[in-house]
DRENTIRO-997877 format. One record per atom (N, C-alpha, C): residue in three letters; x, y, z. Coordinates in steps of 0.001 Angstrom, whole numbers, plus 500000, padded with zeros to 6 digits. Last residue first. Layout:
// residues N
AlaXYZ...
END
This chain:
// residues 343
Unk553458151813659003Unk552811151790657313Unk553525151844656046Unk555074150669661905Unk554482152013660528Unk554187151394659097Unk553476148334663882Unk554724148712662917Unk553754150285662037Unk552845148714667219Unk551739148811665582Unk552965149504664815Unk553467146531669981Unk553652147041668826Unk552691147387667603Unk551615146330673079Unk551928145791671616Unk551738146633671016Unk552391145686676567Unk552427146510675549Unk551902146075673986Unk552367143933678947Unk551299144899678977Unk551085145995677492Unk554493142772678612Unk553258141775678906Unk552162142821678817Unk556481144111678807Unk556150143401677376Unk554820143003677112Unk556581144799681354Unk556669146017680528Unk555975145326679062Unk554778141880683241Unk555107143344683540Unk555501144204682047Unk553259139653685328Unk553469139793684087Unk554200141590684254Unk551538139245687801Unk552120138299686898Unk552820138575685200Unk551083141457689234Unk549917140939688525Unk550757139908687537Unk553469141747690860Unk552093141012691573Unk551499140482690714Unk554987143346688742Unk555082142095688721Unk554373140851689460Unk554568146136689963Unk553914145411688581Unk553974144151688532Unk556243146481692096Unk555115145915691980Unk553948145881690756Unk558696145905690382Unk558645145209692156Unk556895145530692024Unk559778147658688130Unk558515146858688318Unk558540145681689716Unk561052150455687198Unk561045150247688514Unk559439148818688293Unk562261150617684337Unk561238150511684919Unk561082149918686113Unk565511151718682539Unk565054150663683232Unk563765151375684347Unk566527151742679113Unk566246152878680671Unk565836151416681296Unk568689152583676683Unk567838151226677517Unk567520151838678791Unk567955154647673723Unk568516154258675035Unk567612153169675718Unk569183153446670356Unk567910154085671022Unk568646153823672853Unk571044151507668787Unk570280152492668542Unk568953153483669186Unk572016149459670245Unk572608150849670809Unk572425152433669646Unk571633146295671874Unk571013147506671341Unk571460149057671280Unk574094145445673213Unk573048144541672342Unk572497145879671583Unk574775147268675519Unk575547146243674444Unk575041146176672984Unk571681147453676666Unk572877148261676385Unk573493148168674853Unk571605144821677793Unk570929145180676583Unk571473146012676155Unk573790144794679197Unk574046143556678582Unk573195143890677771Unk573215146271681397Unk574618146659680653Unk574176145827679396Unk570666146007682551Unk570745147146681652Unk571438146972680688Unk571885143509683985Unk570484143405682940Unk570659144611682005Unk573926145148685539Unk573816144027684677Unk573123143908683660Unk571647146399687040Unk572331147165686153Unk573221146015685574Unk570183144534688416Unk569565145062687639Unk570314146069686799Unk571594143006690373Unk572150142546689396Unk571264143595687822Unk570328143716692633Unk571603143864692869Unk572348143750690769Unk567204144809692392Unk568190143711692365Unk569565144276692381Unk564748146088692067Unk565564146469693236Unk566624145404694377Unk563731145540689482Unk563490145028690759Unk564277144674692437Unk562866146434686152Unk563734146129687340Unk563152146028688676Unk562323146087683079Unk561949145982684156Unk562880145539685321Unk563143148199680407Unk562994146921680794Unk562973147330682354Unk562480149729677544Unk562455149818678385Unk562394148513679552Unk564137151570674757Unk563989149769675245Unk563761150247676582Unk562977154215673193Unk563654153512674307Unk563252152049674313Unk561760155541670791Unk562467156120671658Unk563432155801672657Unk560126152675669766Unk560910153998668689Unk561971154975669612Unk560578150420672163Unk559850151264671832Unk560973151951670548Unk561002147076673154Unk561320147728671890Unk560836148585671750Unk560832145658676416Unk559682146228675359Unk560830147121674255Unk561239142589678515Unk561595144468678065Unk560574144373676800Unk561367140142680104Unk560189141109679726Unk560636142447679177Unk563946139621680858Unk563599139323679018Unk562164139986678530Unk564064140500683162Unk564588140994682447Unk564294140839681257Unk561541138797685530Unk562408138367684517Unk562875139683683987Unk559659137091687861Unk560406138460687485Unk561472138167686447Unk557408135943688716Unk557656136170687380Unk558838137049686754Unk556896134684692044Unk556181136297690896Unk557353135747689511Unk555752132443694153Unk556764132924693887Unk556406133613692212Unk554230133149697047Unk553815132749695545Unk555225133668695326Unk553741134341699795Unk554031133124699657Unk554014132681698186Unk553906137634699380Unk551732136238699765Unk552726135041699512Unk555841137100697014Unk555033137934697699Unk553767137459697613Unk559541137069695741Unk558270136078696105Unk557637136778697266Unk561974136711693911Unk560564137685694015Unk559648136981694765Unk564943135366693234Unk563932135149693403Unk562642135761694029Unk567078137355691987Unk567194137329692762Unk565664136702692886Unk566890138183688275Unk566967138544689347Unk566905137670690603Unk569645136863686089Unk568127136675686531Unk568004137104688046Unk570716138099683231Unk570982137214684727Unk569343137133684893Unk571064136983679894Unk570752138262680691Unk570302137430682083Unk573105136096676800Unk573074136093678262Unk572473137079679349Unk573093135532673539Unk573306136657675110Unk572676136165676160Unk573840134151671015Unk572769133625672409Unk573683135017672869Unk572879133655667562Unk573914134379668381Unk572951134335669557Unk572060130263665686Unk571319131998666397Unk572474132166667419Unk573924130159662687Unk573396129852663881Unk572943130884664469Unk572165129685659252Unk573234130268660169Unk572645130334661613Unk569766129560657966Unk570873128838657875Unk571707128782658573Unk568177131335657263Unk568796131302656472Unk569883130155656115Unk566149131042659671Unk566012131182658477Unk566678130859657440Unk568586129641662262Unk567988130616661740Unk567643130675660394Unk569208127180663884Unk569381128043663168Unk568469128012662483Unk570285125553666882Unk568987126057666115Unk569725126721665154Unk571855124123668859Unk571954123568667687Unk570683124373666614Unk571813126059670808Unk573065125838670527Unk573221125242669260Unk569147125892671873Unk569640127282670823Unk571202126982670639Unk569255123994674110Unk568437123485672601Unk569350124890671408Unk570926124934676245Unk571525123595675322Unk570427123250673828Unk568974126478676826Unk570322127126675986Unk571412125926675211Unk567113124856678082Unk566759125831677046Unk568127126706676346Unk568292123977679638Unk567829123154678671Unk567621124139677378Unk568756126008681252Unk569817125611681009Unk569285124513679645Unk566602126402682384Unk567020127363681537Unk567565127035680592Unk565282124697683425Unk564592124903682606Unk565448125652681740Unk567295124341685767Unk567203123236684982Unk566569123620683879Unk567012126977687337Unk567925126812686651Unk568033125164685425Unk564285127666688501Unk564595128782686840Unk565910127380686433Unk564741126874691192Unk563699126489690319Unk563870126610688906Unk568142126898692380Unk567262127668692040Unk566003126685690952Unk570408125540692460Unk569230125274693387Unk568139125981693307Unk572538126895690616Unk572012125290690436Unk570599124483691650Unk572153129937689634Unk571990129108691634Unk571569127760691007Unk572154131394687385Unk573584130515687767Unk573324129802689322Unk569953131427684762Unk569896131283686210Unk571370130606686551Unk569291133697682294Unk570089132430682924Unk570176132690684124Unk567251134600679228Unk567342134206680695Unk568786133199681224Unk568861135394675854Unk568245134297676683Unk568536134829678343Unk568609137274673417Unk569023137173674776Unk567969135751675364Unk569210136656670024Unk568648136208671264Unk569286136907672045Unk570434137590666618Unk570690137278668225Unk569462137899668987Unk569562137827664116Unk570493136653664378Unk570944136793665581Unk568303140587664139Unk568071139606663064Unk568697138163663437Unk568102141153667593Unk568844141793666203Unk568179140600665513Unk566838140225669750Unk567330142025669868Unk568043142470668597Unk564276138073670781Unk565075138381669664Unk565896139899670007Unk564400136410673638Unk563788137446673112Unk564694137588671838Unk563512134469676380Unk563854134110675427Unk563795135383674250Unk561787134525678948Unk562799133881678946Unk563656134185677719Unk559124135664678918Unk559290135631680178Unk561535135280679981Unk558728135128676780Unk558913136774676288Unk559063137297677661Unk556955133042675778Unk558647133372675750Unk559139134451675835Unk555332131650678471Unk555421132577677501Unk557077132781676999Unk554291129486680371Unk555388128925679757Unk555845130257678222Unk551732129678681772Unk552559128332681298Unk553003128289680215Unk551377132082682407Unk550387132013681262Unk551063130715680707Unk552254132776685079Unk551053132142684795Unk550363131810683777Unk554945131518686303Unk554635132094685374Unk552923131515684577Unk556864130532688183Unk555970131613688618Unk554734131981687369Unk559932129736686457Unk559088129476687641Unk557991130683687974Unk559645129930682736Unk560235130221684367Unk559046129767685237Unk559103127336680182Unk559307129003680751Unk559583128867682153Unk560511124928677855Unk559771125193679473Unk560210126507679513Unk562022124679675577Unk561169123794676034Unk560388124461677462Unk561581126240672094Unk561989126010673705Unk561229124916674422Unk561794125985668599Unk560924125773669909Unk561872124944670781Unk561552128115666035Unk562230127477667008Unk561710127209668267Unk560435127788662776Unk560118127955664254Unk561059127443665306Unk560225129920659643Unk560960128799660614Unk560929129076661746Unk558656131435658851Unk558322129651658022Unk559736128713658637Unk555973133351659444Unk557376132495659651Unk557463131228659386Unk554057134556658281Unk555204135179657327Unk556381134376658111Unk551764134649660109Unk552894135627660376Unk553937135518659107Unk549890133140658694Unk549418134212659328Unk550478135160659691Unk551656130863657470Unk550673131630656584Unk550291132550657545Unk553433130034659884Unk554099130540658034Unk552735130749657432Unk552197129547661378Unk552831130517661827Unk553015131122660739Unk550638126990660136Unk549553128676660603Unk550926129488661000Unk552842125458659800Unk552175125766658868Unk551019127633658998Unk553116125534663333Unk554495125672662172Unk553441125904660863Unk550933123966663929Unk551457125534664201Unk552218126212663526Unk551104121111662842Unk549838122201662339Unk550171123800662929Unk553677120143664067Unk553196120641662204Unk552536121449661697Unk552328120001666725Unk554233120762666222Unk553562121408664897Unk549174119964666110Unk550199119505666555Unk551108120657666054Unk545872120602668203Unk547371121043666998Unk547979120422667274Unk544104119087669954Unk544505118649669127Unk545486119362667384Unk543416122410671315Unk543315120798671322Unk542800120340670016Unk544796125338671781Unk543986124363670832Unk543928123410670693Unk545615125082674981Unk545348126968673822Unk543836126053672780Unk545510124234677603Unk545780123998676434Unk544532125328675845Unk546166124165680600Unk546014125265679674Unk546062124951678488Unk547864120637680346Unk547707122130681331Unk547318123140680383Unk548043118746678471Unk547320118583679688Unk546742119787680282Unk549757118692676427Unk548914118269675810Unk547667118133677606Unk551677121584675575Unk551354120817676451Unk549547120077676641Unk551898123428673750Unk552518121925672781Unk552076120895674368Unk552543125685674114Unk551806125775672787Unk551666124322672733Unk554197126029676295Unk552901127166675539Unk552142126601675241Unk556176124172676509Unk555162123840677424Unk553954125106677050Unk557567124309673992Unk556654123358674081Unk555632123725674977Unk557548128777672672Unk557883127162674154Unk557160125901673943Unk559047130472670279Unk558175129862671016Unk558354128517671678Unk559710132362667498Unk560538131559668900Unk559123131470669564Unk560693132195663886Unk559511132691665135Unk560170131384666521Unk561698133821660871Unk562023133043661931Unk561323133787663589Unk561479135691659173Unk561283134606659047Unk561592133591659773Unk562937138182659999Unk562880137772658760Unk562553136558658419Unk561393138767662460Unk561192140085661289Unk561996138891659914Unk561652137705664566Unk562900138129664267Unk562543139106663031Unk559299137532667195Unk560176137212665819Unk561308137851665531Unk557688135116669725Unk558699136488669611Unk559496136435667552Unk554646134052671597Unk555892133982670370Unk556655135859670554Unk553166134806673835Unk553843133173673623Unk554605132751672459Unk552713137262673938Unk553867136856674538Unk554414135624674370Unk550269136891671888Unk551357137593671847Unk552341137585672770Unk548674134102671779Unk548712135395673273Unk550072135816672162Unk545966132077670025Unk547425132888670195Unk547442134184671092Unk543256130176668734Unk543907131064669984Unk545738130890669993Unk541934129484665648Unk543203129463666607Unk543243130436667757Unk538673128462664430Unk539723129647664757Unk540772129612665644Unk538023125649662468Unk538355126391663900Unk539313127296663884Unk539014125346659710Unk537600125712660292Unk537191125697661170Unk541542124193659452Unk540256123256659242Unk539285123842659684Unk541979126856661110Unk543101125886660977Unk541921125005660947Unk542319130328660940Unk541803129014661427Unk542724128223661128Unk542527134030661814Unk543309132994661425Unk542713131545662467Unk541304136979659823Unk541341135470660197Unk541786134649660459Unk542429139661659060Unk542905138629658785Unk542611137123659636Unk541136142879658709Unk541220142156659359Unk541690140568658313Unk542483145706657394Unk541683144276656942Unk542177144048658334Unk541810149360659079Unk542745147606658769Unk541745146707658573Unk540770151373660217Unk540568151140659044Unk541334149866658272Unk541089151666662970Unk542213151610662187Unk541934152236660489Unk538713150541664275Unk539452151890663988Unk539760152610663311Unk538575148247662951Unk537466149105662260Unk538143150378663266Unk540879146746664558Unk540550147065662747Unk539612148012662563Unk540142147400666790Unk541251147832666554Unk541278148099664791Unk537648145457667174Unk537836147111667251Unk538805148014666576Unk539099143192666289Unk538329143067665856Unk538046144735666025Unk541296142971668661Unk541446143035667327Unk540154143345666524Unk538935143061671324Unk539483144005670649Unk540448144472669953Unk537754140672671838Unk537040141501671213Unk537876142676670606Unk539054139274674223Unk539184138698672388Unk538591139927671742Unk538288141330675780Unk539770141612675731Unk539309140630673819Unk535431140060676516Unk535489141747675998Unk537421141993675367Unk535861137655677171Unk535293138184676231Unk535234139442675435Unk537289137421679917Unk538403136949678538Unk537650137680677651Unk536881135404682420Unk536797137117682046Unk537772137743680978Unk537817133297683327Unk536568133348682521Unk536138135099682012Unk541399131544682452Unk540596132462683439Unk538980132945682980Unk542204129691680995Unk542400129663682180Unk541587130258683229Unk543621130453678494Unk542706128876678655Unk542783128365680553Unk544061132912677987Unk545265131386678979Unk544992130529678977Unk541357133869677578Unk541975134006679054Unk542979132590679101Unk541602133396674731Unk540543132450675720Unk540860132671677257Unk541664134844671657Unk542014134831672958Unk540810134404673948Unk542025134379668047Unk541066134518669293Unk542201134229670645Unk544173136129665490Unk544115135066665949Unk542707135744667504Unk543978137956662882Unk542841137609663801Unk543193136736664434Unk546489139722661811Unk545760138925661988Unk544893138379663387Unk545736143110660308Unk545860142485661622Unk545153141290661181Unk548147145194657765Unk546944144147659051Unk546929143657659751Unk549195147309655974Unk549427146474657611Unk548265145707657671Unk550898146842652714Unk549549146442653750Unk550156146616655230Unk552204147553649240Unk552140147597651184Unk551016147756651521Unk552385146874646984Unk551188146918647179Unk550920147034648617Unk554612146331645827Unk553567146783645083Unk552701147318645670Unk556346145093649051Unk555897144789647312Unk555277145890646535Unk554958143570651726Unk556117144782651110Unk555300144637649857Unk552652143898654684Unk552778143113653562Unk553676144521652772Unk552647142774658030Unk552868144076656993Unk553009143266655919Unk550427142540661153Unk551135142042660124Unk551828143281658754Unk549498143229664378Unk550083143739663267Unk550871142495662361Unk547879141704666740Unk548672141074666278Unk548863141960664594Unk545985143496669042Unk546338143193667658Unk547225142442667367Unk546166141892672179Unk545716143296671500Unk545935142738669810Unk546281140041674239Unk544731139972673458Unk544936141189672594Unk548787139927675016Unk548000138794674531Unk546499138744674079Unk549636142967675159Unk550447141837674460Unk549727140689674195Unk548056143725677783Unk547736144096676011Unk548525143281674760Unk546690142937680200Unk547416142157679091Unk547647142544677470Unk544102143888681929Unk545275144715681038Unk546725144269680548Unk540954142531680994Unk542265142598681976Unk543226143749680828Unk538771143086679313Unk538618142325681216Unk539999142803681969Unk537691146607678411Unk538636145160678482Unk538697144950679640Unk535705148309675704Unk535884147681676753Unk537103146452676627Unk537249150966674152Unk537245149561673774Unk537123149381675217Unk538024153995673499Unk537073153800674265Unk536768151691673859Unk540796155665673523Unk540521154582672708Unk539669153609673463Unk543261158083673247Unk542369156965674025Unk541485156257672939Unk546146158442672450Unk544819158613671584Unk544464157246672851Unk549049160827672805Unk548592159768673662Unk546753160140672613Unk550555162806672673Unk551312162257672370Unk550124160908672263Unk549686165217674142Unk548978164804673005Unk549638164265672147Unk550464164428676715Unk549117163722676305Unk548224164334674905Unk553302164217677992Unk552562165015677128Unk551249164359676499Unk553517163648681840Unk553265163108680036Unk552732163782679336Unk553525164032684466Unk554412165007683333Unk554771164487681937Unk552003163558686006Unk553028162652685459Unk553718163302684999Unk549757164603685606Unk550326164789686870Unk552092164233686972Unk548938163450683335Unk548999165074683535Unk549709165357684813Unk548027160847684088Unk549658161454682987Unk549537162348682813Unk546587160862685506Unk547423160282686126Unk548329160827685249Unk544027162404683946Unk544965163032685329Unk546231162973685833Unk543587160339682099Unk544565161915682021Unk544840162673682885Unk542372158421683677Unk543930158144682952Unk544694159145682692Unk540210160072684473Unk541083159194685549Unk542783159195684744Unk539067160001681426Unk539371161030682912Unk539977161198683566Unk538797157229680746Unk539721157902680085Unk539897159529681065Unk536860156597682573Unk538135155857682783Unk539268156692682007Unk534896157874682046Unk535259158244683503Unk536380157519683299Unk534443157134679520Unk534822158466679572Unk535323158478681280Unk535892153685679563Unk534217154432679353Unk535512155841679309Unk537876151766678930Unk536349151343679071Unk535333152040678714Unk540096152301677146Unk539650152685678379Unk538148152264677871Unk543719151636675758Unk542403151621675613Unk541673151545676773Unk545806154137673895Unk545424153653675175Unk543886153403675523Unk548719154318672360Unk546862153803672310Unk546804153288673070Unk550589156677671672Unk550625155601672560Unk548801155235672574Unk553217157760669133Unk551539157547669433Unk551643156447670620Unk556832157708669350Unk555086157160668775Unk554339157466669705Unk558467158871671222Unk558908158151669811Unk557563158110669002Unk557639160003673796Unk557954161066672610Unk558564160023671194Unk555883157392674855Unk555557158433673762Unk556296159517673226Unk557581156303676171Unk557572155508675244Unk556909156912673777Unk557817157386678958Unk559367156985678152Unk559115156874676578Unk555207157720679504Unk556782158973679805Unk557479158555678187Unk554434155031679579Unk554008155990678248Unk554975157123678351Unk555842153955682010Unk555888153401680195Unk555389154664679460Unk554937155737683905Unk556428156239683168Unk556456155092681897Unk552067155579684163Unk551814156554683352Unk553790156521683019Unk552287152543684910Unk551817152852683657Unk552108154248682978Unk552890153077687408Unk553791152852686631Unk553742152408685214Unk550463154666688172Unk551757155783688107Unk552861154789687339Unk548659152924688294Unk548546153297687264Unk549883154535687020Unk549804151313690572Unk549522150386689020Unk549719151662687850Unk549864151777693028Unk550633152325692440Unk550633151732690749Unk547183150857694129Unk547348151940693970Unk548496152208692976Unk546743147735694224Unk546585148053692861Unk547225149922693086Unk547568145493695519Unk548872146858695863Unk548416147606694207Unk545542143938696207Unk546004144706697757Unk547366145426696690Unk545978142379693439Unk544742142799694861Unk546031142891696161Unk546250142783690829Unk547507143563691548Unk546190143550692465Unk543504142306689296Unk545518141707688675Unk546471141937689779Unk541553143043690624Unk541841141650690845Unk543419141148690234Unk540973144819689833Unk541401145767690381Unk541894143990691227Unk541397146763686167Unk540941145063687225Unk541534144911688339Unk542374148680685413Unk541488149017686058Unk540413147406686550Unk545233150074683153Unk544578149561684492Unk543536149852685431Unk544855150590679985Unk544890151112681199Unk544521150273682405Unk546563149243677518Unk545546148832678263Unk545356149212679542Unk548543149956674837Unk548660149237676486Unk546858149367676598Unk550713150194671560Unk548761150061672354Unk549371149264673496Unk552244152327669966Unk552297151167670587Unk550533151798671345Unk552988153048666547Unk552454153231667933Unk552169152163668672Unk554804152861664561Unk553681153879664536Unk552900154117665688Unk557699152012664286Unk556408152120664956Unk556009152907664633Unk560265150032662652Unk560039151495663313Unk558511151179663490Unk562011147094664373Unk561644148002663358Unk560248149378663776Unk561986146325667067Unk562647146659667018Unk562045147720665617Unk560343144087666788Unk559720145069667476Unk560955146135667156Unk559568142646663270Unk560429142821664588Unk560200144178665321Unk556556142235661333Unk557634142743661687Unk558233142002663183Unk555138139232660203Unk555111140024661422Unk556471140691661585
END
C-alpha cells in the first residue's frame, strides 16, 4: 500500500446524502464537500460516488456554484449508506517490478461493527474494480473474509503500518473479527498491504465513534516521521491516552530499524455539541497531489496545527478546511477521502 503522500491518480469521496450523519446541520455538508474537491481537484481526478442521476444533478450544481471545475471531477453512479469514503472505499495496492499492478484489496466493511446500514458502502470495492478495470484482491484469514476501515491503519509506503489496540485488538466493544489475534493481523497486513512491520497504539481520542481510528491521532508525513496528537490540559479526557501513546513511539522502530521521528500537533480546544463531546482532531488531514488539506475549528491554536504541517510537508501547500460542522457527523477531511495511487 503506497503512502498518501506518493503521487495520485485520484482521490474518491462520497457525496453527502444520509441525512442521519449531520441531523439538524446537514445544510452546509455539501458546500464543505464542494471546497475538498476546490482544493483537491486541480492535482487529480476527484471520484465522486452518487446514488442515482438526481444525486449526481444536485452535486453539480453545488460545485458549479462553487467555482469547481467539474471536468476535473467523474461521478460515479455506486449506491452508498453513508459517506465514510476512507472506510468502505478501495483499499489501492501497487505492485513494482516487471510487471506494475494497482489493485484493490478486498478487505469487507460491517458499519464499525456497529451500525446496520453498511451493505451497499461493503459493496463498493467490488464496483470500484469492475470500473476501474482492477483485479480485485480478496482478503481472508482461514476462510473468513476480514473487515478493515481505512482510517484504522496509516502507512508509511515502505513497510511499516500504524494502528490502535483499542481498533483492532478490543476483545469486547465493536469488534471488527472475532477471534484475530496481534499475530493473525500482523501476517494479513504483510500479505494484503506489503507491511511486514506494525506498530501498535494503544487508545484513540475522546468522542470517537469508530473506537479508536488512527487517523483521529497518529499519521505518517515522511518515510520515518509521525505527527502525533497532544493534549497539554492534564484534565482533559485526550490527555492520558495520548501521552501513552507517545511514551509507546519512543521505543518503535521502523522497517529498517531506525527510530520513528514524533511531531507534535496540539489539539483543539474540546468541541462539544447536543451535549456529546465531537472528534476534533488535526491528524484528520488528507495528502492530496495539490494540497494537504486539514481541518479546522475556529481554534485559537488552528494556525499552530497549519505551522507544524507546514514544517513537515513542504512539497505542496497546507490550506486549512473550515470543519466545526463536518465534525457533527463524527469524522471529517481523511475520514471522508481515499487515495487511488497512479499506475
Amino acid at each position: 500500500m503506497p503512502a498518501e503522500w506518493e503521487r495520485h491518480e485520484a482521490t474518491w469521496i462520497g457525496w453527502p446524502h444520509a441525512l442521519s450523519d449531520w441531523p439538524g446541520r446537514f445544510a452546509p455538508i455539501p458546500w464543505v464537500y464542494s471546497e475538498i474537491v476546490k482544493k483537491v481537484s486541480p492535482g487529480e481526478t476527484v471520484r465522486i460516488l452518487v446514488g442515482s442521476a438526481a444525486r449526481e444533478a444536485r452535486a453539480r450544481r453545488v460545485l458549479e456554484r462553487a467555482g469547481v471545475d467539474v471536468s476535473r471531477v467523474e461521478f460515479l453512479r455506486f449506491p452508498t449508506d453513508r459517506g465514510w469514503t476512507r472506510d468502505f472505499g478501495p483499499i489501492f495496492v501497487r505492485r513494482g517490478g516487471r510487471a506494475p499492478e494497482v489493485a484493490i484489496a478486498r478487505f469487507r466493511f460491517n458499519g464499525w461493527a456497529k451500525y446496520p446500514d453498511w451493505r451497499n458502502d461493503d459493496r463498493v470495492p467490488e464496483r470500484a474494480a469492475a470500473a476501474l478495470g482492477l483485479r480485485l484482491r480478496p482478503v481472508s484469514w482461514k476462510g473468513r473474509p476480514v473487515v478493515l476501515e481505512g482510517g484504522s491503519i496509516d502507512v508509511n509506503g515502505g513497510g511499516t503500518l500504524l494502528t490502535t489496540e483499542e481498533c483492532l485488538l478490543d476483545p469486547e466493544v465493536q469488534i471488527r473479527n472475532p477471534g484475530l489475534s496481534r499475530r493473525d493481523l500482523e501476517a494479513i497486513f504483510a500479505d494484503a498491504l506489503g507491511a511486514r512491520n506494525v506498530l501498535w497504539l494503544g487508545r484513540g481520542i475522546a468522542g470517537d465513534d469508530t473506537h479508536g481510528h488512527v487517523d483521529d491521532l497518529c499519521r505518517f508525513v515522511g518515510p520515518k516521521t509521525v505527527v502525533l496528537a497532544r493534549e497539554e490540559n492534564p484534565g482533559d479526557a485526550n490527555y492520558r491516552a495520548l501521552e501513552e501513546n507517545r511514551e509507546r513511539l519512543q521505543g518503535m522502530r521502523l522497517e529498517d530499524g531506525s527510530k520513528v521521528e514524533v511531531a507534535f500537533l496540539p489539539m483543539p480546544a474540546p468541541l462539544v455539541f447536543d451535549g456529546r463531546r465531537l472528534p476534533a482532531s488535526y491528524a484528520n488531514f488528507y495528502i492530496a497531489n495539490a494540497a494537504v488539506i486539514v481541518p479546522t475549528f475556529n481554534d485559537p491554536v488552528d494556525s499552530k496545527a497549519l505551522g507544524v504541517l507546514r514544517e513537515l510537508i513542504r512539497d505542496r501547500p497546507v490550506v486549512g478546511i473550515h470543519a466545526v460542522d463536518l465534525v457533527w457527523g463524527l469524522g471529517t477531511l481523511h475520514c471522508l477521502t481515499q487515495q487511488q495511487p497512479a499506475r
